[in-house]
Wavefront OBJ file of the C-alpha trace (Angstrom):
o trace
v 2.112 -2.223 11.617
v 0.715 -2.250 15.212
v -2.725 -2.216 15.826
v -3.840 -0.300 18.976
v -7.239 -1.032 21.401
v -8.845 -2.690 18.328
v -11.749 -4.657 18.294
v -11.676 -8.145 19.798
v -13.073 -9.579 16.849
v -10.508 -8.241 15.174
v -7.855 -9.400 17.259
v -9.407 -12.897 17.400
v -9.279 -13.293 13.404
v -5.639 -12.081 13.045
v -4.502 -14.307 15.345
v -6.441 -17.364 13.494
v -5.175 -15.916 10.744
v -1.440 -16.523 12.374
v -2.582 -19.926 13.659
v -1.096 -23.621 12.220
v -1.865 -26.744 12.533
v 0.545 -28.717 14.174
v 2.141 -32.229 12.378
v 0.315 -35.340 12.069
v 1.457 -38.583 14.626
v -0.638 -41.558 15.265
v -1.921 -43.220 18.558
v -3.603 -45.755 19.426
v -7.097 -46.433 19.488
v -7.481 -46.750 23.374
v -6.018 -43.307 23.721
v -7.574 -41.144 21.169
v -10.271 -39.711 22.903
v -10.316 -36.119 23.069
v -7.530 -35.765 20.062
v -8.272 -34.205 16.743
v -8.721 -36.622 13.446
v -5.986 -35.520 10.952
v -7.875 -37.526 7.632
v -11.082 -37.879 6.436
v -12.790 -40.928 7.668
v -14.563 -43.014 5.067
v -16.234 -46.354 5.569
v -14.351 -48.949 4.102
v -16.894 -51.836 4.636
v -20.805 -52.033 5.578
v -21.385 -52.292 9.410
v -23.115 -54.838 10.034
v -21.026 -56.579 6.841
v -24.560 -59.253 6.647
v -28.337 -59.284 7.888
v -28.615 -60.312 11.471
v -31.427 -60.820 13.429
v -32.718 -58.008 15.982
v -33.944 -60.266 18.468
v -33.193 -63.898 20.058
v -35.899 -65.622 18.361
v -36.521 -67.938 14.467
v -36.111 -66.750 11.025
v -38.546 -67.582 8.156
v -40.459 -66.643 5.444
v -42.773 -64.116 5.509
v -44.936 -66.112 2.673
v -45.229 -68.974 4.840
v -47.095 -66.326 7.352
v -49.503 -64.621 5.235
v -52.821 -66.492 6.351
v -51.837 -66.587 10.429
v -53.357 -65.225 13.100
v -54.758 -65.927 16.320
v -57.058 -68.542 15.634
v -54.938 -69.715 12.355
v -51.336 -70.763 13.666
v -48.906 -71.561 11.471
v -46.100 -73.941 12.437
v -43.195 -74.660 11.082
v -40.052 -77.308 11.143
v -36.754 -76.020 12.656
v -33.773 -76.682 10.975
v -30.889 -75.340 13.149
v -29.964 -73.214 15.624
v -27.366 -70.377 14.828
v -25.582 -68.769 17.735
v -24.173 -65.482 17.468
v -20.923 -65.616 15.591
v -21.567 -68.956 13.712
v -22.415 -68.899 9.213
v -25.883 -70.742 8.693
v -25.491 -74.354 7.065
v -28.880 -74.876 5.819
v -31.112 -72.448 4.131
v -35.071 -71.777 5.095
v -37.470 -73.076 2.399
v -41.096 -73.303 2.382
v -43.022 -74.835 5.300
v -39.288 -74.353 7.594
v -37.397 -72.134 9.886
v -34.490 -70.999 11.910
v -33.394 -70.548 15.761
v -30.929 -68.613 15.662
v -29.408 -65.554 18.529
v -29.546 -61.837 18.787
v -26.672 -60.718 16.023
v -26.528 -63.877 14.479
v -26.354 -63.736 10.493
v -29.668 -64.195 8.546
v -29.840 -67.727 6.810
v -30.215 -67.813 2.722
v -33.800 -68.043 1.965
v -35.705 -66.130 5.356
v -36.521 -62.771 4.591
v -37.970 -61.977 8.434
v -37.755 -62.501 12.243
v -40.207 -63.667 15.293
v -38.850 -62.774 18.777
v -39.173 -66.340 21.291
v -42.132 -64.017 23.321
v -44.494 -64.296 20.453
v -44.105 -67.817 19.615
v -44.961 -71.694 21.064
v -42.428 -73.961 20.468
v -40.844 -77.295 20.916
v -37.226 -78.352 20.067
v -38.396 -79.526 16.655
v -41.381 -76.701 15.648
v -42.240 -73.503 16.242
v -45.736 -72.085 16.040
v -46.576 -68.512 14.931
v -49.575 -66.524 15.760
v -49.410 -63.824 13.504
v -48.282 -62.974 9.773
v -44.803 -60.922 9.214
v -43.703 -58.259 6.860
v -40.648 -59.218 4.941
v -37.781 -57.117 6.519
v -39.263 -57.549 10.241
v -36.886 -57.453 12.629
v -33.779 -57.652 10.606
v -30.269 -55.472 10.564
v -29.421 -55.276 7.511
v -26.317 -55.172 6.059
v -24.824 -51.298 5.911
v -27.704 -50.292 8.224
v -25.312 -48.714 10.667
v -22.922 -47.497 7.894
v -23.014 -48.144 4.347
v -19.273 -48.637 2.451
v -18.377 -45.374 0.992
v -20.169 -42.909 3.969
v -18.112 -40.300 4.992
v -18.243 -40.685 8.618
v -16.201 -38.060 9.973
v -14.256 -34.784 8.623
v -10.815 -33.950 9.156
v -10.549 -31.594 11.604
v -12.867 -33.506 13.873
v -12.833 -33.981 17.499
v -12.910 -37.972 18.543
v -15.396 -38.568 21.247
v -16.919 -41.786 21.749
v -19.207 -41.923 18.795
v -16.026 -41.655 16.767
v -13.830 -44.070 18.464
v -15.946 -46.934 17.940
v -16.837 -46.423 14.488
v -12.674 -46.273 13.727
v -13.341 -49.511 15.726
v -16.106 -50.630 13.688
v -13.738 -50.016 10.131
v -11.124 -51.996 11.526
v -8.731 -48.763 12.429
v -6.263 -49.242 15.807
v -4.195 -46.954 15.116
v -5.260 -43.272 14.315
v -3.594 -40.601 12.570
v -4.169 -37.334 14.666
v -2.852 -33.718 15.132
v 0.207 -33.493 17.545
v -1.049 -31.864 20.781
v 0.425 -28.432 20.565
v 2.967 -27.337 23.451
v 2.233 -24.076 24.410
v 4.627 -22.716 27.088
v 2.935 -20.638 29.907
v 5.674 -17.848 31.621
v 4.373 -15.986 34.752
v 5.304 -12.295 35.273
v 5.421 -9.908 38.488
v 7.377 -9.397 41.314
v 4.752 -9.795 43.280
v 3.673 -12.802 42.253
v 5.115 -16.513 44.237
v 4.440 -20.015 43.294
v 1.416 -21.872 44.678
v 3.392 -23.765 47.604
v 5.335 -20.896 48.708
v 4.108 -18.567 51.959
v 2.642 -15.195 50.542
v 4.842 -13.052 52.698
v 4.175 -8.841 52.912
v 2.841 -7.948 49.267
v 3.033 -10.711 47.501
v 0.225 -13.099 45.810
v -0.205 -16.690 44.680
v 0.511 -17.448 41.128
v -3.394 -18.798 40.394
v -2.437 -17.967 36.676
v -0.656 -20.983 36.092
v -2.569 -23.698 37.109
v -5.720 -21.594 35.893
v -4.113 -21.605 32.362
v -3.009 -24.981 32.478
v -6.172 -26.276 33.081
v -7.478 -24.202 29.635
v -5.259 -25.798 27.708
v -5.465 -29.270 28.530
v -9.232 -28.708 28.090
v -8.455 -27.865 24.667
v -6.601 -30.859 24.453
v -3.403 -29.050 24.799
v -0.259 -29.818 26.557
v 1.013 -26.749 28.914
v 4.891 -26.123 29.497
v 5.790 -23.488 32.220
v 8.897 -21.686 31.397
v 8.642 -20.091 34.342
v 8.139 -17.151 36.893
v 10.026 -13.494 35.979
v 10.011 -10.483 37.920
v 8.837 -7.301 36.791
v 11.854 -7.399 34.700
v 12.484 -7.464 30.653
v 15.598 -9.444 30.142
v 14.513 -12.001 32.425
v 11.174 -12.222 30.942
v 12.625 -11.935 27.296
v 14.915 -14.742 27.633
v 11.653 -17.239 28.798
v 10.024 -16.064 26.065
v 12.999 -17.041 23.451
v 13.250 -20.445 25.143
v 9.335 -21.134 24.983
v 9.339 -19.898 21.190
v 12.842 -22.825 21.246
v 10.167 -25.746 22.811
v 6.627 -24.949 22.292
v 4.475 -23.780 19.357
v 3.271 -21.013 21.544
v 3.896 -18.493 24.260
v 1.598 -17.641 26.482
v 2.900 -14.709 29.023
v 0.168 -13.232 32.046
v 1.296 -10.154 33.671
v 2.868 -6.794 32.534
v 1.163 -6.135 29.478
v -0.616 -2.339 30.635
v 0.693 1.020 30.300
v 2.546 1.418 34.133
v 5.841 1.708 34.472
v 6.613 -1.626 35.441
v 4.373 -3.412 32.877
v 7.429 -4.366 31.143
v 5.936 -7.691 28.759
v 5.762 -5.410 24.960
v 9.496 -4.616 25.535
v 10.073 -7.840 26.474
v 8.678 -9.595 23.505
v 10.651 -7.170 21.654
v 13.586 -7.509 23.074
v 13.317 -11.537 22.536
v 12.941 -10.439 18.539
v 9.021 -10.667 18.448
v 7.272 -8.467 16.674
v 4.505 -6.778 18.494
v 0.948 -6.872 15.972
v -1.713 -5.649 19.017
v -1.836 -3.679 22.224
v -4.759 -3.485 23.943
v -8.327 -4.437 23.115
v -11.590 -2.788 23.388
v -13.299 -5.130 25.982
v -13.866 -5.774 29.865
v -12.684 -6.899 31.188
v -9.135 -8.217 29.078
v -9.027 -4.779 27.654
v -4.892 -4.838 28.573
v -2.923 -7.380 26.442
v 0.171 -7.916 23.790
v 0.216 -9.750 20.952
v 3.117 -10.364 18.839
v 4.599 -13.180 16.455
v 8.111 -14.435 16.382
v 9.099 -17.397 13.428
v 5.146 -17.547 12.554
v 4.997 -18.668 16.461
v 2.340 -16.295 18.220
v 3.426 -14.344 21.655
v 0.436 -13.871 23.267
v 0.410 -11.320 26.625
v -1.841 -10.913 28.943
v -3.376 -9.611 32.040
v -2.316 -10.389 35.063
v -5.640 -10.260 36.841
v -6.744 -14.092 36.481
v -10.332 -13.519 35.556
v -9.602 -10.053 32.965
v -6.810 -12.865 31.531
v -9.108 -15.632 31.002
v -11.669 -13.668 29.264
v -9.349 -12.357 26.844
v -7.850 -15.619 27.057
v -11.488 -17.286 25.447
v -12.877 -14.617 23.238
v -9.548 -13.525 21.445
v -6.747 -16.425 21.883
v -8.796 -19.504 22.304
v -9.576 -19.782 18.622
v -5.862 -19.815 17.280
v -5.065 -22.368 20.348
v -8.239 -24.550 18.654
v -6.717 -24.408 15.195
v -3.406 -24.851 16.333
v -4.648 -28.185 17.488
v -6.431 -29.220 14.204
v -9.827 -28.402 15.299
v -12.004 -27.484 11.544
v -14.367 -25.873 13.893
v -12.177 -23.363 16.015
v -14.707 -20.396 17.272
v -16.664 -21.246 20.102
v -20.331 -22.150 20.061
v -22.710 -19.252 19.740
v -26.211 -18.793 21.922
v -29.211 -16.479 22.200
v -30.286 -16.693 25.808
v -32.388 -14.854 27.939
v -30.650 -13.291 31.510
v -32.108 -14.818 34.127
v -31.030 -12.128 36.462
v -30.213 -8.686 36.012
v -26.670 -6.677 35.774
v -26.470 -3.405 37.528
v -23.677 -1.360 36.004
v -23.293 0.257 32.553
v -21.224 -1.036 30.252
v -19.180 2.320 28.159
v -17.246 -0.969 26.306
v -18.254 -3.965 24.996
v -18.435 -6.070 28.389
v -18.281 -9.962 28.412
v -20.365 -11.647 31.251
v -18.981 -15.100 32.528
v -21.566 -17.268 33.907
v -23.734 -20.513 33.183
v -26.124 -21.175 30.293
v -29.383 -23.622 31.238
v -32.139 -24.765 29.458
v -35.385 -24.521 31.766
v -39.091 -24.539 30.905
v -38.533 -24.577 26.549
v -35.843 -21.490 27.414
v -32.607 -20.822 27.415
v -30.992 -18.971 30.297
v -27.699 -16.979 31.360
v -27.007 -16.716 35.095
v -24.228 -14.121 35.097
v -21.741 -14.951 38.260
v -22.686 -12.457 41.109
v -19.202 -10.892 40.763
v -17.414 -9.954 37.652
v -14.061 -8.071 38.980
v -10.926 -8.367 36.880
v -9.394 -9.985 39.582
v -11.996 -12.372 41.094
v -10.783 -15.543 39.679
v -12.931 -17.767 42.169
v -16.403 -16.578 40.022
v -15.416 -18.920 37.460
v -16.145 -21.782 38.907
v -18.772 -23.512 37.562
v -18.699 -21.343 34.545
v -19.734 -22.380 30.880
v -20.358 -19.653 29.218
v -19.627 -15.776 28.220
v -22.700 -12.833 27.006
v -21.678 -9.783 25.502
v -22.959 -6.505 26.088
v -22.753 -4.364 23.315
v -20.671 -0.704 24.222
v -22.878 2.052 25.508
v -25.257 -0.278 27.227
v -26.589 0.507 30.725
v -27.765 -1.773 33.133
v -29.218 -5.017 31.835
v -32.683 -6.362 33.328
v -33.680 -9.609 33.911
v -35.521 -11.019 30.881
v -33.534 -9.145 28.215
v -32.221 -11.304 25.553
v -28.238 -11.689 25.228
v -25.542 -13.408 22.835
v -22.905 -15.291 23.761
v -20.341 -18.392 23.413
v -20.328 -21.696 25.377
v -16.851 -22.619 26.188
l 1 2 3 4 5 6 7 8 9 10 11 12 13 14 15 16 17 18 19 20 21 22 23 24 25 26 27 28 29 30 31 32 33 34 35 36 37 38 39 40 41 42 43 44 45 46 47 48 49 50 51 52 53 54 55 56 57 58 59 60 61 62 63 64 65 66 67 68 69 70 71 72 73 74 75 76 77 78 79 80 81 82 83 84 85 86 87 88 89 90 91 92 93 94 95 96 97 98 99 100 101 102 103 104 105 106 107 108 109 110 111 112 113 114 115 116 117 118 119 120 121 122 123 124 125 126 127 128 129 130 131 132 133 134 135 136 137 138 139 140 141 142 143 144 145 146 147 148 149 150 151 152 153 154 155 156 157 158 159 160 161 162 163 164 165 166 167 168 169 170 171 172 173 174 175 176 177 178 179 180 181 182 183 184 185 186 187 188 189 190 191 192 193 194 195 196 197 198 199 200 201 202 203 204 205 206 207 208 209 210 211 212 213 214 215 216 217 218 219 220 221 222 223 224 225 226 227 228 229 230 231 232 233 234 235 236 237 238 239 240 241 242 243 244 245 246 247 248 249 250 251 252 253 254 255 256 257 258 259 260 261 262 263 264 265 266 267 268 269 270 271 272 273 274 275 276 277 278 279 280 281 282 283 284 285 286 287 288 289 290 291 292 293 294 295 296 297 298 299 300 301 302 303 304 305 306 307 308 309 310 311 312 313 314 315 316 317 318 319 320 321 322 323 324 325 326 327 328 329 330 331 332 333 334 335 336 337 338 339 340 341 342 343 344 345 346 347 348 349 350 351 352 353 354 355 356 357 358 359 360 361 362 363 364 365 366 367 368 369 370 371 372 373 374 375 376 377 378 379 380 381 382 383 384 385 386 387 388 389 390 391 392 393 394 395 396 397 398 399 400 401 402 403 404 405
């Protein structure tokens, strides 16, 4: 049954209730940055897999140390010099020690490390100055990771942290969510691609590259179907050939109550069946939302800026879970507004702008202009506030939730 101007929480969790994950694929290392981890990473081995030293420097016994000190050297024989990379051949016993590199693997027998600085030496001694704690200046084995450590979740974003430790377990290729294909279809006769004039009436399609760019920052791949008039059939038919290729439709334009908004019949018409219409937020109140195959349809606004708030708060979400993402909903924040906003707010109202941390706070800076239509506000911005419904104006100083995008 169709829900009408419900809440956008509401919204939001039925379509996340709609979302799925897309298949599994590998790729390789190099290239997994940004993509979601589709298994549960486990450390198969301890990194570093032996004690190395900390330091270019000798290893020895700390019991050899225990009476020196400034005015009481101790000095001991050197055995043999270990590079990085090369397996001890002698071990350290009483009264001896070793050179060895920064990384290179503790020899049998030294429990501790002196750094070059803090020593006098010759090729065949090296004196100390000071006693040692056993466990000085050694890595030991498993100190990054121990064998057995769940290291990362499935669901998980790979940044660099993750990359190398796949690195670290031996892993080149990695088993990841397919990027979803979501296919973007522009609507309104008024509307003309980005490299055509704008003759009498008509407007730039900013939607498209606008919503391009918020998928592929959501890792994402977008497929434009196309631009339809203010026309049903036309617009019905992308719509069946986006649900044909893509995991998703995405549709901007058409989606109010005028006589030429024309998107719900449209998505009927292509065999979806229509779940929302309308929202109760600003801006993004006016949008569609229907399912075809379990494949969501997703209309709305044609104003860029109403679009991509409805866009984050309600849609972004299922597009997040759609890609694998465990944690889909957005980062929450308390902040404080660092300037005011003037008008009253009879709906909940979302506030685009930028969050900063300054003197131990944290601070919103809505943009100076929130129109439906002023797309060129978001720039720059990383972050929404809500203002609950019935609010007037907000001051300066008042405290405010929101998302980070």
């Amino acid at each position: 049954m169709m829900r009408e101007n419900t809440s956008w929480q509401e919204a939001r969790d039925l379509l996340l209730s709609l979302a799925k994950e897309t298949d599994i694929e590998e790729t390789a290392l190099e290239e997994c940055l940004g993509r979601v981890l589709a298994f549960d990473l486990t450390a198969s081995g301890d990194v570093p897999p032996f004690d190395r030293s900390a330091y270019d420097g000798y290893a020895m016994r700390s019991q050899d140390l225990k009476a020196a000190g400034k005015d009481s050297p101790v000095t001991l024989r050197i055995t043999e010099t270990i590079p990085a990379g090369r397996v001890p051949t002698l071990p350290v016993v009483p009264g001896s020690a070793a050179r060895l590199m920064t990384g290179a693997r503790i020899p049998e027998g030294a429990d501790c490390v002196i750094n070059y600085e803090r020593t006098a030496f010759t090729k065949e001694t090296v004196t100390v100055f000071q006693s040692l704690k056993k466990g000085d200046n050694i890595v030991r084995r498993g100190e990054d990771v121990a064998a057995g450590t769940l290291l990362a979740r499935r669901g998980t974003v790979i940044d660099p942290g993750l990359a190398g430790t796949l690195a670290a377990q031996g892993i080149t290729r990695v088993r990841v969510y397919r990027k979803p294909v979501i296919a973007l279809i522009s609507t309104g006769s008024e509307v003309v691609e980005a490299d055509c004039e704008e003759g009498p009436g008509k407007i730039r399609n900013a939607n498209r590259a606008a919503f391009t760019a918020l998928l592929q920052t959501e890792g994402c791949l977008a497929r434009y179907m196309g631009l339809a008039g203010d026309d049903a059939g036309e617009i019905a038919a992308l719509i069946s050939r986006g649900l044909e290729e893509c995991d998703a439709v995405i549709i901007t334009g058409g989606v109010s109550v005028g006589e030429w908004d024309v998107t719900p019949d449209a998505m009927e018409a292509s065999g979806a069946e229509i779940l929302i219409r309308g929202v109760s937020m600003k801006p993004g109140m006016a949008c569609a939302f229907a399912v075809r195959g379990g494949k969501p349809v997703l209309g709305l606004s044609g104003n860029p800026a109403s679009a991509m708030t409805n866009y984050c708060a309600c849609v972004l979400p299922a597009i997040r879970r759609m890609a694998g993402r465990a944690e889909a909903l957005p980062t929450e924040f308390t902040a404080e507004m660092a300037e005011g906003f003037g008008k009253n707010s009879p709906s909940e109202r979302f506030l685009r702008g930028r969050i900063r941390f300054e003197g131990g706070k944290t601070l919103f800076s809505p943009a100076a202009r929130q129109g439906n239509a002023v797309l060129s506000s978001a720039i720059g911005c990383n972050a929404y506030v809500r203002i609950p419904a019935g609010s007037g104006p907000v001051e300066a100083g008042r405290t405010v939730e929101g998302f980070i995008l």
